[in-house]
Steps between C-alpha positions, in 0.01 A plus 500: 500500500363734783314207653755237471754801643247547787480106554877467526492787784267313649698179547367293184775344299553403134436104446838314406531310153275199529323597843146509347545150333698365833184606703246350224702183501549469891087561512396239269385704233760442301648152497903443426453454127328763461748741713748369244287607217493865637883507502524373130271717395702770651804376331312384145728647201282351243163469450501106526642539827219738590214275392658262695518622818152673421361124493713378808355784707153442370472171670658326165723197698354553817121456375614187289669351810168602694313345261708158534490511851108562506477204284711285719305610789211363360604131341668493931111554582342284288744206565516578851094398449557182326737364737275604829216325320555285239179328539267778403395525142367847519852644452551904408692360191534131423871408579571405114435865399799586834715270348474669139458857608854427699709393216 
């Protein structure tokens, strides 16, 4: 306490409810689902609710959607390639396997 005492004196201040998570979040190292997360974990009364918003914040939705979007990123690409040149046959991926890996 005699350092925090001496850091108040000096003009430091405590951090308000949610500041640390608010900063994280307005930083990009945490991203809004996972902000959430830290608030339900805060507020878990069970221990389901706790595992839960142990997987949120540990990238549980947001690395699924990630992983979605990366995927998407990637069948964009490789169509993007078959429509600038349909003519070539040397193709990254041939664009029956596109078709399939889309649906």
């Amino acid at each position: 306490p005699l350092a925090l005492d001496a850091c108040l004196r000096a003009g430091a201040r405590e951090a308000e409810p949610g500041e640390f998570t608010r900063r994280a979040y307005l930083r990009g190292k945490l991203d809004l689902v996972q902000a959430e997360a830290v608030s339900d974990l805060i507020e878990a009364r069970s221990r389901a609710l706790h595992l839960a918003a142990l997987g949120q914040l540990e990238q549980g939705l947001s690395g699924r959607i990630s992983g979605l979007r990366e995927g998407l990123v990637r069948l964009e690409a490789l169509l993007a390639h078959h429509i600038d040149f349909p003519e070539e046959d040397d193709a990254p991926v041939p664009l029956d396997e596109i078709v399939s890996e889309a649906t």
